[in-house]
N, C-alpha and C positions, 0 to 999 in steps of 0.2 A: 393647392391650386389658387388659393384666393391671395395668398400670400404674394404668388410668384403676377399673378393680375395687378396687383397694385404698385409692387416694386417696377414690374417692368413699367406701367403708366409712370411710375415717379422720374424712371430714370429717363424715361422718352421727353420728361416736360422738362426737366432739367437741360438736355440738352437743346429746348428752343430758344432761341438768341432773340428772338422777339418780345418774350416775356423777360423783364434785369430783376423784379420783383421776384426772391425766392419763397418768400410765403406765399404768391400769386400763382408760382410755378405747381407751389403742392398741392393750393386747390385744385385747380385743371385737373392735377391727379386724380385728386381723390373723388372729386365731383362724377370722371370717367370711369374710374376702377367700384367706386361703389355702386352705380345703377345697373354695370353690368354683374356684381358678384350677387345682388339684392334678384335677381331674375335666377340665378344658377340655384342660387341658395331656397331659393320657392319652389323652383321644377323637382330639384333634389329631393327637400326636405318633405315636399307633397308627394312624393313617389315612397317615400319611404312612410311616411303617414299613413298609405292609401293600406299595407300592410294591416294595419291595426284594426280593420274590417275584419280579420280573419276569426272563424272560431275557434283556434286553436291558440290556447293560447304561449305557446313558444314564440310560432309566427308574429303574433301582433303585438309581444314583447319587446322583438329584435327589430321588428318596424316601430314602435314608439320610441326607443331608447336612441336608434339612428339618425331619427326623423328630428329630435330635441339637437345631438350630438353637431348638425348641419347649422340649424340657427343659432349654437353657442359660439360654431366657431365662426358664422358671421359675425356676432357679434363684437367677437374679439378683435377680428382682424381688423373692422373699421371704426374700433374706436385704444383697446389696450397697442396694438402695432402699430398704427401711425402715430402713437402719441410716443411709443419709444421709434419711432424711428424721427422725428422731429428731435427727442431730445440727443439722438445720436449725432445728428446733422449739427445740432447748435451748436450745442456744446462738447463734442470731440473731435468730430470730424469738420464742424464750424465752415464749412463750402457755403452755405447762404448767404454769408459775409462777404465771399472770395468773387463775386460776379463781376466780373471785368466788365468793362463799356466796351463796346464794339458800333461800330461804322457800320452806315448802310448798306457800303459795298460789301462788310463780312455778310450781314445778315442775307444781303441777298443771294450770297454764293454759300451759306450754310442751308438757305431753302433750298436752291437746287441741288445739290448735293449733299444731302443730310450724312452727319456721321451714324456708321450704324454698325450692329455688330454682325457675326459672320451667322449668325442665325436670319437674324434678319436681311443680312443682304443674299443669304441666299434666297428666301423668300421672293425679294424684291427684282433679284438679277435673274437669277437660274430659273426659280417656279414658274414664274410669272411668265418670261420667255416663252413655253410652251404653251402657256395657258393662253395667250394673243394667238398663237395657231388656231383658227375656229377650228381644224379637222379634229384638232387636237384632245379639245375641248371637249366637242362632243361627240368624240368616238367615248372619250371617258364617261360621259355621261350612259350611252346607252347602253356599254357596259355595264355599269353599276345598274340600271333598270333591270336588265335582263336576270342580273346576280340575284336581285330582290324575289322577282318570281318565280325562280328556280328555288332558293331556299326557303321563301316560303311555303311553294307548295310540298317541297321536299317534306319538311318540318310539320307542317298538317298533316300529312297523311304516315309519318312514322314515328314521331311524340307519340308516347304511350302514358298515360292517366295513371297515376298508383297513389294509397296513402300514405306510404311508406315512410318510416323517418329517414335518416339517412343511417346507413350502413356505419360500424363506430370503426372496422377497418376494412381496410382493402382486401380481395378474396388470396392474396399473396403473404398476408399478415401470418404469423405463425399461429398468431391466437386464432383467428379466422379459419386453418386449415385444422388448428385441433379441434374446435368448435365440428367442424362438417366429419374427421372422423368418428367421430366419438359418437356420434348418433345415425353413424353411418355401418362403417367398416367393421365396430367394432361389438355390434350391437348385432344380437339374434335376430332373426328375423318376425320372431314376433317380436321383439323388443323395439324396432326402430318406429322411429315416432311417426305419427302421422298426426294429419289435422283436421281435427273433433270436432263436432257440429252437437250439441245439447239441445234436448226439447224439454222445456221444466213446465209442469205441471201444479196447478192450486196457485196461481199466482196472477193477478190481474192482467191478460194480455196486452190492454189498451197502458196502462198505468202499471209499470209491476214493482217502482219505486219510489217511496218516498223522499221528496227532495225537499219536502216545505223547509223554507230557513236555513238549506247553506248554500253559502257563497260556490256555484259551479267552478271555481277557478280557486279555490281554498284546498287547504291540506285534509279536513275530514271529510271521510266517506259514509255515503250515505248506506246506514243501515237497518230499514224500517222497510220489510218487504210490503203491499198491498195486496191483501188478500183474496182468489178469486171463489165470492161467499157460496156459488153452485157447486163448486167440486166438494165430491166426496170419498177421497181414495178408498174407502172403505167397501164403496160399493163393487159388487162384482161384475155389473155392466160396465163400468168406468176400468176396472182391470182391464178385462176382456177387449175394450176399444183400445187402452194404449198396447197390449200385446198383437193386436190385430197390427196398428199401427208400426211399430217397432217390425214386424214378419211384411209387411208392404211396400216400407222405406229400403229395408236392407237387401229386396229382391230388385232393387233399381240401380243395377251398375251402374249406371252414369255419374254417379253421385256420391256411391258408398265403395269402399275398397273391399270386396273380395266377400261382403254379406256381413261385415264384418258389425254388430250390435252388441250392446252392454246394456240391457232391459230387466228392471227390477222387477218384472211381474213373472219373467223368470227364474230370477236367484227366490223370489215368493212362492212357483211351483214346487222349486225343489227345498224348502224350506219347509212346507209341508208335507211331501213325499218324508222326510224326513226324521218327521214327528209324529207319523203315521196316520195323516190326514191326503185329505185330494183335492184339488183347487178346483174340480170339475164337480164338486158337491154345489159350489155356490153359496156355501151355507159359514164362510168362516172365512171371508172378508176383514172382518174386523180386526184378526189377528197381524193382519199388516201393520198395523202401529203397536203391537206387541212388545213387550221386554224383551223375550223370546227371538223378535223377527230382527230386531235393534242390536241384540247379540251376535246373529247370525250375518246381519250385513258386516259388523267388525271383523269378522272370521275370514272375510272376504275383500274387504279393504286393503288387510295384511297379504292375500296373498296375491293381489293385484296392485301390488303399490311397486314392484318393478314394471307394471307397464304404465304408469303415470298417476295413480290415485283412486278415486272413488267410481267410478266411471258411471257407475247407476244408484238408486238408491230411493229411499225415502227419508225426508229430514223431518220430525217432530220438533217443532219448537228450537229449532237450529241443533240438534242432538243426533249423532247418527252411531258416534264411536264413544262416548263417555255416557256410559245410560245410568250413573249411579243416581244424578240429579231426577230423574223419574220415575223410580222406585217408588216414591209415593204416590205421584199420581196415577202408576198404573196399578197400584195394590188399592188404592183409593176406587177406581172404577172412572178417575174424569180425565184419561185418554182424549176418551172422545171432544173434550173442549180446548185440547192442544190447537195448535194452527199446525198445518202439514202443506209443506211440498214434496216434490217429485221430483228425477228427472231422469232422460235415459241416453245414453251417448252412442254416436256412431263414428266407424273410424271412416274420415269422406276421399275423395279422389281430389280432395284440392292440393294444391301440390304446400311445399314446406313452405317457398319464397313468394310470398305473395307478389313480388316485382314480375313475377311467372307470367301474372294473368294482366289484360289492358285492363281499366275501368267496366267495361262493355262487357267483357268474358264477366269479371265477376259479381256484374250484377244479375246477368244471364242466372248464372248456379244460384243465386240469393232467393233470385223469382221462382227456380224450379222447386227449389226445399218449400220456399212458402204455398206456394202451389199442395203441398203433399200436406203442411200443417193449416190450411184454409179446408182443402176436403173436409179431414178428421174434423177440426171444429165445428164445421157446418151442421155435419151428423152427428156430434156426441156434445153438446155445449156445455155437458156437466163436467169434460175433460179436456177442456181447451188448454192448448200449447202452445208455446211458444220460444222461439228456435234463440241460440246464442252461437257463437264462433267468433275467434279473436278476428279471422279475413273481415268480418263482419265491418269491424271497426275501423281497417283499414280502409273500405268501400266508404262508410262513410265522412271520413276524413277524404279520401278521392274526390266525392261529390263537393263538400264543402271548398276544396281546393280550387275545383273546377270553377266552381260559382264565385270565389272571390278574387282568386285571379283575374277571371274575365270583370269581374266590377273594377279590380284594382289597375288593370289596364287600361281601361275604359276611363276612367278619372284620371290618373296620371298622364295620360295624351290628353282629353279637355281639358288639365290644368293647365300644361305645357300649352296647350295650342293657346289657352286662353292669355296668358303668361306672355306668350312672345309678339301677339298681338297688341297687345297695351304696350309692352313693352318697347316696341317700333312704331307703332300706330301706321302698321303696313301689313296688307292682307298678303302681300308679294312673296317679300322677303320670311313670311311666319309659315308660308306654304312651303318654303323651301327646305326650311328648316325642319319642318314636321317631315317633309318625304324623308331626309338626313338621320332622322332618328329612325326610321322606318328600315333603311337601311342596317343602323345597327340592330335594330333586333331582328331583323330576316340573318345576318352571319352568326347571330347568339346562337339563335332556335338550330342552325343549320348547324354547327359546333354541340351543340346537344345530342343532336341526332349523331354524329363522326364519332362524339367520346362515349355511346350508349346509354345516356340519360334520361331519365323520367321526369315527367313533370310531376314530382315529391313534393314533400314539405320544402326542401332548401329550392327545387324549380319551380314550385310557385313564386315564391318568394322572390329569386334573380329575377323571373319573367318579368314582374311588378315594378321592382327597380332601377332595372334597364335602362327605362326611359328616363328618370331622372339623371342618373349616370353619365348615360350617352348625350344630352343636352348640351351640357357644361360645355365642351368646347366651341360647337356650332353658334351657341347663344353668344359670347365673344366674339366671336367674327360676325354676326349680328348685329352686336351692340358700335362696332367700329365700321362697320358696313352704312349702318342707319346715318351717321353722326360724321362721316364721309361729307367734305365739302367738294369733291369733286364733281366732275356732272356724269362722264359717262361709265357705264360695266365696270371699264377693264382699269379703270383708272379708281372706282371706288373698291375693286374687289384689292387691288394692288396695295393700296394702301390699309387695310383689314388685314393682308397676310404681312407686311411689311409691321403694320403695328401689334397685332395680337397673334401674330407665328410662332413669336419666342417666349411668351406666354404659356401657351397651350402645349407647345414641345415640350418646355421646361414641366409643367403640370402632371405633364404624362409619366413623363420620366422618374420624378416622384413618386406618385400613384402605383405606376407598375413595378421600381424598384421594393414599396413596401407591401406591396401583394403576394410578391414573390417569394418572401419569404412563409408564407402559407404552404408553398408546394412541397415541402419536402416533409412536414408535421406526419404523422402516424394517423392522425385521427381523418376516416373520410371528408367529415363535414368540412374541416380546414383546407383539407387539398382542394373539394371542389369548388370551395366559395373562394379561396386562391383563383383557380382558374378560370372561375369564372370573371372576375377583379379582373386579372389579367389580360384577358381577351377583349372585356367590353373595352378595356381602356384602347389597346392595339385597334378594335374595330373603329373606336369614336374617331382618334386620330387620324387614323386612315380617311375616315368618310367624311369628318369636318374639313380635312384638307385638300381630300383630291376633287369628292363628288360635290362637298359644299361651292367651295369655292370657283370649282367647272361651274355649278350653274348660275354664280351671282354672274361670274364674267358672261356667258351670253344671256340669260334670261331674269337677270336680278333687273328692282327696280332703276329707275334713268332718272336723273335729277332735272325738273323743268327749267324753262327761260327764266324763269323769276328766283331761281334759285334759293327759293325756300323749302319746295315740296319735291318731291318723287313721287312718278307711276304709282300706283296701287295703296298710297297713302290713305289713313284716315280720318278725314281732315277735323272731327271734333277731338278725336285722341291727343292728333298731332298738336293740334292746341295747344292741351292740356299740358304737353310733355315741354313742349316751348315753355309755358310757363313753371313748372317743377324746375327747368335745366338754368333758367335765368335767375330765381327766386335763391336755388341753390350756390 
C-alpha cells in the first residue's frame, strides 16, 4: 500500500507542468506520500501493538511481531525506495533531465485538463457525477447508517465468547472426521469419552502451585505442589467427608453424566473388604498410604486405562504405580511424613466442544461445581478441595479475551482518533473518518456472525486489528482531503478521489490478491485469518469510497475566505502542521 501511495504521489507531481524542477517535483512527492503513510503506519502498527496486552501469549506474539513488521516497512519505503527509485529515474530511465519548457498557455490548458489515467478519471468523471446528485449522496449515506445498526446490534447479541484456539481443520478434513469417529462410532459406550471435572485434595486451595522463579511464558513447568498442612488423609472423618462428597456430587444430574464417579475412598472400601478388614471400623485409616493400598490402586489403573487413566487415587510423594522406591519408607514406619494428595473424578454433562457453550453458560456450570466444593470445605476444612477441568481453561482464556479485546479496541480507536486529529488538525474531518472505521467493523462483526464465528483467540485478535486495517484507506483521502486547496465539498472531495482513488484501488488489490491465497490452506487458522484479510480489505474499500467520500462531499469541512483554514480546524494544531509542512 505504502508503496503504491508514494509511486502514485510521484507520478501525479511529475506530471505538474508548473513544477520544470525534477528534484522539486519528488519532494512535493515525497513530503505528500510520507505524512500520509507516517498516520497509516501508527493506526496500523498501534492496533497491532494493542494485541500484546494479551495474556496469552500466542496472541501478544503475533501482535508484537506485526506491530514491528508495519514500522519496518515504513521505514523502508521512505527512505531504501525512494532512494532506488531516484536512482532509477537518474540514471536509467534519466526523465529528470528530459523536462521540456512549456508555455503558459500549455500550463494553463494542462491545469484544466489534467492528464489522468482511466483510474483516475473515472473517479473524477463517472464517481464523482453521482456524488454532485445531493439525493444521491445521501440516500448513500443513510444507508450505510442503517447497515451499521443493524450489524451491529446483530453482532452484539449473536457473537458468542469462547477460549478456544482455533480448530487445526475444517470439520470436512478427513483427519477431523476420523478424529470425531474414533471417539465416537467406534468406541463402546462406556468407552466414549466425556469431560472430567477433578477435585484434588491435601493441596493448598488458595496457592496449590509453586511458581517462585519461572518465567510464566518459558518452556519449564512448574513442579512444586503447595501443601494443604491441615489435611490428613489418614483420618477417617476426612474419608468419610470426601465419600459423602463424591455420593452428593454424582446425585446432581445437572452436572454429572448418568452418577457417573471414580472415588478413591471407594476403591479404599473394597480394598479392605479385601484383606478382610471393614472401613466402618474407623480404626485403619492409616492403611490408605499403605504398600498394600499403593499396589492395589496399580491393579486398578490397569484395568481402567481403556477408559482414560487414573481416574481416582491417592498419590504419596508423587508414587501411585511404581511403589518400589517406598519400600523403605514404608517398612521403616515414616509413611506418615510422605506428602500426600488425592483426587477423585467425575464424568460431567459438559459437552466435548467447548465452542458448545457461550462464555455465560460456562461460567454458570464453573459457579455451580464450586458452589458444591465451597459447601464441603466450609464443613470439613481438614478436606478442602479443589476442582480442575480442561473447559476450566478455556473459560478462563474466554474471560482474559473479553478483557483484552475490549482494552485493545478501546486503544486502537483513541489511538486512531488521536492520530487523525493531529494529523488534520480538524475535529470535522477526524469524525468522519472514525464513523468510516465504524462502519468497517459493524460488516466484520456481521461477517462473523454469516460465517458462524467466535470471538476465539484468532476473533479477538481480527476484532483488535480492524481498526488499524480499516484506517489506511480513509486516512488517505484524509490526508488529500485536508491539504485540498479548493474551497468547497464537492470540489475538495473530488480532487481526494481524483488524487488518492488509484492509490487505494491499487493497494487493495494487492492486499486482497495476497490474502487470497490463504483460502484454500488446510490449516483452519489460515483460511480464517485469509478471510478475514480479505473482507476487511473489500469492506475498507467499499466504505473509504462510497460512505467516506458521500460524507466529505456534503458534510466535510469548507474552506474559509481567507483561504487558509476550514470549518472545524484546530487552530493551534493547524499551526503546528503549517510549520512541519513548510520546514519539510
Amino acid at each position: 500500500d505504502d508503496i503504491f501511495v508514494f509511486m502514485d504521489a510521484y507520478t501525479q507531481s511529475m506530471r505538474d507542468l508548473y513544477i520544470e524542477d525534477g528534484e522539486e517535483k519528488f519532494l512535493k512527492a515525497y513530503a505528500r506520500s510520507s505524512q500520509a503513510m507516517l498516520v497509516t503506519s501508527c493506526t496500523s502498527g498501534m492496533a497491532f501493538f494493542a494485541t500484546a496486552i494479551s495474556p496469552i501469549p500466542a496472541v501478544a506474539a503475533f501482535g508484537t511481531t506485526m506491530g514491528f513488521m508495519v514500522f519496518c516497512d515504513f521505514f523502508l519505503v521512505i527512505t531504501w525506495f525512494p532512494a532506488g527509485v531516484l536512482i532509477w529515474e537518474t540514471w536509467f530511465k534519466n526523465c529528470t533531465s528530459q523536462v521540456k519548457e512549456v508555455t503558459a498557455e500549455e500550463m494553463l490548458a494542462a491545469a484544466m485538463n489534467p492528464k489522468l489515467g482511466k483510474v483516475e478519471t473515472w473517479f473524477d468523471k463517472e464517481f464523482m457525477k453521482y456524488q454532485e446528485k445531493e439525493s444521491f449522496g445521501k440516500s448513500l449515506i443513510g444507508f450505510f447508517l442503517v447497515l451499521i445498526v443493524v450489524c451491529l446490534g446483530v453482532a452484539a447479541s449473536s457473537l458468542k465468547v469462547t477460549g478456544d484456539l482455533p480448530a487445526n481443520f475444517s470439520d470436512e478434513h478427513p483427519f477431523t472426521k476420523f478424529r470425531s469417529l474414533s471417539t465416537s462410532a467406534f468406541e463402546s459406550s462406556g468407552g466414549i469419552p466425556k469431560r472430567e471435572i477433578n477435585i484434588f485434595f491435601g493441596i493448598d486451595a488458595k496457592d496449590p502451585v509453586n511458581r517462585d522463579g519461572l518465567d510464566p511464558q518459558g518452556d519449564t513447568l512448574a513442579n512444586f505442589a503447595n501443601w494443604d498442612p491441615d489435611h490428613d488423609i489418614t483420618s477417617h472423618a476426612v474419608q468419610a467427608s470426601i465419600a459423602d462428597l463424591c455420593t452428593t456430587v454424582a446425585a446432581d444430574s445437572e452436572l454429572v453424566y448418568n452418577n457417573e464417579v471414580y472415588c478413591f475412598v471407594d476403591d479404599f472400601k473394597a480394598y479392605l473388604t479385601a484383606i478382610g478388614k471393614s472401613w466402618a471400623d474407623e480404626t485403619h485409616g492409616e492403611l490408605i498410604v499403605s504398600k498394600g493400598f499403593m499396589d492395589y490402586q496399580r491393579l486398578l489403573f490397569v484395568q481402567r486405562y481403556a477408559e482414560g487413566g487414573h481416574k481416582s487415587g491417592v498419590v504419596v510423594d508423587g508414587h501411585t504405580l511404581n511403589t518400589t522406591t517406598l519400600n523403605a519408607e514404608f517398612s521403616s514406619g515414616n509413611a506418615g511424613n510422605l506428602n500426600v494428595f488425592s483426587y477423585i473424578t467425575f464424568n460431567s454433562t459438559l459437552p466435548l466442544k467447548t465452542n458448545e457453550l457461550t462464555l455465560s453458560e460456562m461460567s454458570d456450570v464453573f459457579d455451580k461445581w464450586q458452589a458444591h466444593i465451597d459447601t464441603h470445605n466450609a464443613a470439613f476444612p481438614a478436606a478442602k478441595g479443589i476442582q480442575f477441568c480442561l473447559v476450566w481453561y478455556f473459560l478462563r482464556a474466554g474471560e482474559a479475551i473479553v478483557s483484552t479485546t475490549l482494552v485493545g479496541v478501546a486503544i486502537s480507536l483513541l489511538f486512531a482518533a488521536v492520530v487523525l486529529i493531529v494529523a488534520n488538525a480538524n475535529y470535522i474531518i477526524a469524525s468522519l473518518a472514525l464513523l468510516t472505521i465504524l462502519a468497517v467493523i459493524s460488516c466484520v462483526t456481521m461477517m462473523m456472525v454469516i460465517l458462524g464465528w467466535n470471538i476465539d483467540f484468532l476473533g479477538s485478535v481480527c476484532l483488535i486489528v480492524v481498526i488499524g486495517l480499516s484506517v489506511d484507506y480513509t486516512v488517505h483521502l484524509c490526508h488529500s482531503y485536508t491539504h485540498s486547496v479548493e474551497e468547497s465539498q464537492f470540489s475538495r472531495t473530488k480532487q481526494a478521489a481524483r488524487e488518492m482513488g488509484v492509490s487505494i484501488v491499487s493497494g487493495a488489490v494487492t492486499s486482497f490478491g495476497a490474502s487470497v491465497f490463504l483460502l484454500p490452506t488446510a490449516l483452519t487458522f489460515f483460511q480464517q485469518f485469509g478471510t478475514f484479510m480479505c473482507a476487511t480489505i473489500v469492506f475498507s474499500l467499499i466504505m473509504s469510497i462510497f460512505f467516506f467520500l458521500s460524507l466529505t462531499t456534503h458534510y466535510g469541512p469548507e474552506r474559509r475566505a481567507d483561504g487558509n483554514t476550514s470549518s472545524g480546524d484546530i487552530m493551534f494544531l493547524k499551526k503546528k502542521n503549517i510549520k512541519v509542512a513548510t520546514s519539510s
